[in-house]
N, C-alpha and C positions, 0 to 999 in steps of 0.2 A: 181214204184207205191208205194203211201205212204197208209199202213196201220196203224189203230185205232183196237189196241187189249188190251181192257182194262184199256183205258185211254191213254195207252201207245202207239206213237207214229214209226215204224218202217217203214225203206225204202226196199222192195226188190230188190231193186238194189246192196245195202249193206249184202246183205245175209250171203256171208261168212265171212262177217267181225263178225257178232254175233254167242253169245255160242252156245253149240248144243242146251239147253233148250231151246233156244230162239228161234232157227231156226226150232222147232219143231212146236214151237206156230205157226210161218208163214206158213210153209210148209201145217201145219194143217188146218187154217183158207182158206190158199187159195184154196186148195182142197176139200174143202166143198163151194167155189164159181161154182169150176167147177162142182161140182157133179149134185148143185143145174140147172146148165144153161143144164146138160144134162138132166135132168129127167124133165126138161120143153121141150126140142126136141124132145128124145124117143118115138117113137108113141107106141114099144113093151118093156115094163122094163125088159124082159127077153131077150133081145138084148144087146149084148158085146161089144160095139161100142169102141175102138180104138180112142185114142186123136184126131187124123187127121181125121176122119168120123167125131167125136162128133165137130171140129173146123168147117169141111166142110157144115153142116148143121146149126149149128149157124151164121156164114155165111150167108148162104142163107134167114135168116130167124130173123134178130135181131131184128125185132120187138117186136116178138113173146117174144123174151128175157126181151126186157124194157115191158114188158106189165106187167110180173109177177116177175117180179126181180128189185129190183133197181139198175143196173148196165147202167153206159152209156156206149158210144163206147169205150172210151178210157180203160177203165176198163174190159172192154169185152178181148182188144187186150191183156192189162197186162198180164191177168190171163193165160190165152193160151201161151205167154212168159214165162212167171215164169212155168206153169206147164214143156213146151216141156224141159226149163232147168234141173228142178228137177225132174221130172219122165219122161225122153226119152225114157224108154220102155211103159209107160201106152198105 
């Protein structure tokens, strides 16, 4: 997935190939994609939902996602790739 942080063009495909500052920027930004696509699922914010719950529900439901997010499918799938990579325990 090609991201735009800052002008600055990055592949997270290439992840480890960038400094840790840089992979923090990504790590950061994409985690703030996902947060965003959970607290659009969420029916209770005081609910601990688990990558795999929060994936299984958007999923079900990716309308709901492009309705209030700009994200299409493909970006939808990235993000959920990139996270289970970099936070396998969330």
């Amino acid at each position: 997935m090609q991201l735009d942080i800052d002008g600055i063009e990055y592949n997270t495909n290439e992840y480890d190939a960038y400094n840790v500052y840089t992979q923090n920027k990504i790590r950061s930004t994409v985690y703030q994609g996902y947060k965003a696509m959970r607290n659009v699922i969420m029916d209770n914010k005081c609910q601990g939902l688990k990558l795999n719950e929060v994936k299984l529900k958007v999923n079900a439901d990716r309308e709901k996602i492009k309705k209030y997010l700009p994200f299409d499918d493909e970006e939808i799938n990235s993000i959920f790739i990139f996270m289970e990579k970099v936070f396998p325990r969330l």
